[in-house]
KOLVO-773520 format. One line per 3 residues: their letters; for each residue x, y, z of N, C-alpha, C. Coordinates in steps of 0.05 Angstrom, whole numbers. Atoms other than C-alpha are relative to their C-alpha. Last residue first. Layout:
a) X/Y/Z/X/Y/Z/X/Y/Z | ...
END
This chain:
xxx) 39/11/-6/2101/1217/1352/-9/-30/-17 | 11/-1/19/2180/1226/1355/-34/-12/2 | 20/-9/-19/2230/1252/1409/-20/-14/-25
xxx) 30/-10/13/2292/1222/1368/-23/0/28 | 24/14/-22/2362/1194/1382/-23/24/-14 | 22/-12/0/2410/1198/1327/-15/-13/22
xxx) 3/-39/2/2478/1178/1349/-28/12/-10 | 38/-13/5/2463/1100/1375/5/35/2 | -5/-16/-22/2535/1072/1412/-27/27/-16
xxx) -16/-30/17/2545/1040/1344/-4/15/26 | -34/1/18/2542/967/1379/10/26/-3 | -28/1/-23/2491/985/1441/31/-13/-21
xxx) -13/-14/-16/2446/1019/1386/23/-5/16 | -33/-4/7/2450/968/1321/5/21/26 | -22/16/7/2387/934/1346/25/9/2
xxx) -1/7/-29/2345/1000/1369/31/-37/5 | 10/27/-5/2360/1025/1299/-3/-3/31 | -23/24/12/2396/1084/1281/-9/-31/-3
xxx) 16/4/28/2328/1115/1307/16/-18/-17 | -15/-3/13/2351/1116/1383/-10/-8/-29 | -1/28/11/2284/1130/1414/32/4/-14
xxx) -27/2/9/2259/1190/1450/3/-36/-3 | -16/6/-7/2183/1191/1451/27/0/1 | -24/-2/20/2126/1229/1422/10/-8/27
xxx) -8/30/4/2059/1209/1448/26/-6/-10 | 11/15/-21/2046/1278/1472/-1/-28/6 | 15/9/0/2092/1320/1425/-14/-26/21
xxx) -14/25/12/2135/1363/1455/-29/-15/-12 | -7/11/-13/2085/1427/1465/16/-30/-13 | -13/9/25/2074/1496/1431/20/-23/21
xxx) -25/7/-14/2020/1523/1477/3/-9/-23 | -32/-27/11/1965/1567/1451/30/-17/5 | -17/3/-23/1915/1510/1484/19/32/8
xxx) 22/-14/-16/1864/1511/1431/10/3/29 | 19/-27/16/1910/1522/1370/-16/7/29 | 21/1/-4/1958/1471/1396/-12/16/9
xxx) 3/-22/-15/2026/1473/1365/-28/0/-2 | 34/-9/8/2049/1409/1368/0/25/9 | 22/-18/-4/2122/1382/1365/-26/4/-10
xxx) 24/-8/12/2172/1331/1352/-13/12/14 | 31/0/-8/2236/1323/1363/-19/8/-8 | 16/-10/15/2305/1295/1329/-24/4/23
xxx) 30/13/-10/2359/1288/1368/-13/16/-22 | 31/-14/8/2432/1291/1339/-26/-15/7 | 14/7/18/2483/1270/1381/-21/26/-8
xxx) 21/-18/25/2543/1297/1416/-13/-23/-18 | -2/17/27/2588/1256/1472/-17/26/-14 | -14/-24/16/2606/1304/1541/1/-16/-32
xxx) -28/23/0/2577/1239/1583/19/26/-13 | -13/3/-22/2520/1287/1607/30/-10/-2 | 13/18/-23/2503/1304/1540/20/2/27
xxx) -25/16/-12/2526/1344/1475/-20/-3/32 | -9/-11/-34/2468/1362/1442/23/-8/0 | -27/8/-3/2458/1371/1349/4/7/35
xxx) -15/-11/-19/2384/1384/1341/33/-8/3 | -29/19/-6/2340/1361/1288/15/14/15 | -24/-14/1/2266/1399/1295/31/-15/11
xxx) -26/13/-13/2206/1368/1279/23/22/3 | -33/-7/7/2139/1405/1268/19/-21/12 | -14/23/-4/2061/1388/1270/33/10/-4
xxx) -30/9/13/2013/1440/1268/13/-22/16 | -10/-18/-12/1947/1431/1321/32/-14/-32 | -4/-7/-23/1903/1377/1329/17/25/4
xxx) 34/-15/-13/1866/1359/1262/5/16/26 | 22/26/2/1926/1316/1230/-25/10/14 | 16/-5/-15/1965/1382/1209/-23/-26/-3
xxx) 32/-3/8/2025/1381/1167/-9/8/29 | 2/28/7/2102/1362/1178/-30/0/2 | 30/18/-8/2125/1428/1185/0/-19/-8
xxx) 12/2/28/2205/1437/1196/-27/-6/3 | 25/24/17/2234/1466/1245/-15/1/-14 | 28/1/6/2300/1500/1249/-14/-15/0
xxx) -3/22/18/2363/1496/1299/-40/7/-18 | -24/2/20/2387/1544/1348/3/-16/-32 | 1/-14/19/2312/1557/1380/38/4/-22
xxx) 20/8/14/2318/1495/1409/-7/30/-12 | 2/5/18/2376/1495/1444/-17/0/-22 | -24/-15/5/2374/1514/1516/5/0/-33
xxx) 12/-22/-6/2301/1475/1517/19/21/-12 | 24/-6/28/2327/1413/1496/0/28/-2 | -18/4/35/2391/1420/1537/-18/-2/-17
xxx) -16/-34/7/2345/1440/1591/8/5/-22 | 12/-15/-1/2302/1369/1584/-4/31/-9 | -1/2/24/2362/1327/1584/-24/22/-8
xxx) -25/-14/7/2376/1357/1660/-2/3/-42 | 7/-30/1/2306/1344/1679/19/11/-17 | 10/-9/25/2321/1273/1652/-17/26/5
xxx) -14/-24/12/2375/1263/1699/-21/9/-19 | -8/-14/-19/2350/1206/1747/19/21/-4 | 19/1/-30/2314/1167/1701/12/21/12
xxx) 21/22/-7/2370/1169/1643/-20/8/19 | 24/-10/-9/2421/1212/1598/-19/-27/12 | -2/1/-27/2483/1199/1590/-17/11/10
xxx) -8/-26/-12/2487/1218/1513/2/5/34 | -5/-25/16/2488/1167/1473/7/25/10 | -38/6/16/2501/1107/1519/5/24/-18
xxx) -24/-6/-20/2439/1134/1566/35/-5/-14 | 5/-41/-5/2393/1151/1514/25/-4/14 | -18/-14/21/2407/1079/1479/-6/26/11
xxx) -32/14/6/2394/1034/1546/16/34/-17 | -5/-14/-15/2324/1073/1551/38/-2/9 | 3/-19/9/2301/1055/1487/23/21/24
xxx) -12/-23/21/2320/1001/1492/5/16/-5 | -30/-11/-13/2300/991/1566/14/1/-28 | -14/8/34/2226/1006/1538/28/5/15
xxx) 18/-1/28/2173/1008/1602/12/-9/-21 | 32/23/-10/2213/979/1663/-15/1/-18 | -3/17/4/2284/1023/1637/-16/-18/-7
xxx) -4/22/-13/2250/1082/1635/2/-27/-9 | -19/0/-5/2287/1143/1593/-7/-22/33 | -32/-5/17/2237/1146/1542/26/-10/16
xxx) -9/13/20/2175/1128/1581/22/-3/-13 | 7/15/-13/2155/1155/1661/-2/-19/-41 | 17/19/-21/2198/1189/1664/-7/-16/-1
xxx) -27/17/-7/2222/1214/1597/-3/-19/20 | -6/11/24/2154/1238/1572/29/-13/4 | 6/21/10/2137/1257/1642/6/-16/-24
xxx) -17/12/-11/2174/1309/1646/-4/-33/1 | 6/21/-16/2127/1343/1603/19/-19/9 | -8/31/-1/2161/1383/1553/-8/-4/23
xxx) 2/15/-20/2127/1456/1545/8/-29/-7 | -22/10/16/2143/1523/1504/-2/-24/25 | 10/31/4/2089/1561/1527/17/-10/-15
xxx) 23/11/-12/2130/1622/1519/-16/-22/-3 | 30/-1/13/2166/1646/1450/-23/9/29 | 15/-21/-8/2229/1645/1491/-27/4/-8
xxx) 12/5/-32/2242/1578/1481/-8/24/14 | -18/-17/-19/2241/1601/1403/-20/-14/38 | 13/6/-24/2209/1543/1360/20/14/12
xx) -9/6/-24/2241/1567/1290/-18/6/25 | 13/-7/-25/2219/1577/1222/15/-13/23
END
């Protein structure tokens, strides 16, 4: 199966970078390893956004059940970034039954998963959207 951005309702909240993933003031780990991976931060994370979007029906997802709210899916991605580097992101999704929309997940974050430790050594290639 595949999350086509054509589908419709196909929604990331800008917020999920904003005002977590990609701010320093909340998690600068987190927000450190977006920017060395792929040059992504604060003041581009519309741009990381597209490249989701642009991408996301190229790659399958997988279910990962149903906790009461709506399917659950990930989908691993291979970007290349601002810097012109390539990781794989992983994200997560909901598709919510009472909404129709098929949205990032709502508590899901980007994170370098490699570890947050080993990111500013290995320069952190998996990053992750994850609930």
């Amino acid at each position: 199966m595949y999350i086509s951005s054509h589908m419709g309702n196909i929604k990331i909240p800008l917020e999920k970078f904003t005002a977590y993933a990609l701010n320093e003031a909340v998690d600068k780990d987190k927000a450190i390893a977006f920017e060395l991976a792929l040059g992504y931060n604060i003041n581009n994370a519309d741009k990381l956004i597209a490249n989701i979007m642009a991408n996301l029906d190229r790659f399958p997802a997988i279910p990962k059940g149903n906790k009461g709210y709506g399917q659950l899916f990930e989908v691993v991605m291979t970007l290349t970034g601002e810097n012109r580097k390539t990781a794989n992101v992983l994200t997560g999704w909901i598709d919510d039954p009472l909404t129709g929309e098929i949205t990032a997940l709502r508590k899901g974050n980007a994170t370098v998963t490699m570890t947050i430790r080993k990111a500013a050594q290995s320069r952190g290639q998996l990053l992750s959207i994850i609930h």
